[in-house]
N, C-alpha and C positions, 0 to 999 in steps of 0.2 A: 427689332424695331430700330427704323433708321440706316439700316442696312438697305441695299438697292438687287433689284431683281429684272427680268426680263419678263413680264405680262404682257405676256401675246407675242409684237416683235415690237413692244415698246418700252426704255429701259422705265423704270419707275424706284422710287421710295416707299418702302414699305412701314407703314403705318397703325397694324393690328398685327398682331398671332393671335389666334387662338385653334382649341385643340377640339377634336370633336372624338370622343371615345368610337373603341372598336365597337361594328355589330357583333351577330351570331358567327357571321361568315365571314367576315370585315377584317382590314386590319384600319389602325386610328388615321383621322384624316387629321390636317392643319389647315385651316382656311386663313387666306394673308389678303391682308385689304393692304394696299399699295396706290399712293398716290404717282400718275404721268411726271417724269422729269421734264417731259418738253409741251404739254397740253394740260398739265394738271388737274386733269381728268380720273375721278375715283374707280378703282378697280377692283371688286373681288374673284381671287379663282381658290379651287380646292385642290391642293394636294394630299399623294398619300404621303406619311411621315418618313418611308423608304425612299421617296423618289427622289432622281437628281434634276434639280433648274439652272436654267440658265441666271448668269451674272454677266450685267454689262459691265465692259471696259470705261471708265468715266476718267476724263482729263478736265481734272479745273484750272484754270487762268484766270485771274484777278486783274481787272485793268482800270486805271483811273480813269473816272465819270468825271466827261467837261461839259458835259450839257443833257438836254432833252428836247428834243425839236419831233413834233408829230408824233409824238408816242413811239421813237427811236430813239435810242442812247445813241450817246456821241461820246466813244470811247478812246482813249490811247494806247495805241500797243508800245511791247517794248521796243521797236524801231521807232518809234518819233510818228507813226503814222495813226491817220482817224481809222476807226471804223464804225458803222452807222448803218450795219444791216439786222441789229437787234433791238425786237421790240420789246417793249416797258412791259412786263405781268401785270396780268388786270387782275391779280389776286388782291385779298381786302387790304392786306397789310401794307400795299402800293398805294395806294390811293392820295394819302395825302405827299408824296412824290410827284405825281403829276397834278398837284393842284397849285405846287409849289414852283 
């Protein structure tokens, strides 16, 4: 949980394990509900508990917020420059962000 995974070919947060016992002829599944890193979009798939997934490569950057203008941050990198091609998460926990 919290760890990040490749669901589909999109990287995601994973949000649930659980285990699903072996059948007669079965071996045991894991089903991982994983929330989109980039669409936040909910996702369940089943693996078996042998198989190998993919892991995306994730780079985070932290840059100070000078503004919001149309539902895009107005950010600073560490060159002195704007950038202003990323939009605001319409997730709930946003909300009062752009009211403000």
């Amino acid at each position: 949980k919290g760890s990040f995974i490749m669901m589909g070919d999109k990287p995601s947060r994973v949000t649930k394990i659980s285990k699903a016992k072996p059948g007669k002829h079965g071996a045991a599944k894991a089903i991982i509900v994983a929330v989109g890193v980039l669409d936040d979009k909910k996702v369940e798939k089943t693996f078996g508990t042998s198989d190998m997934v993919d892991v995306p490569i994730l780079k985070r950057t932290e840059y100070p917020l000078l503004g919001i203008e149309d539902g895009f941050l107005q950010l600073q990198t560490e060159g002195g420059e704007m950038r202003d091609d990323i939009k605001l998460s319409e997730r709930e926990c946003f909300k009062d962000v752009n009211e403000n």
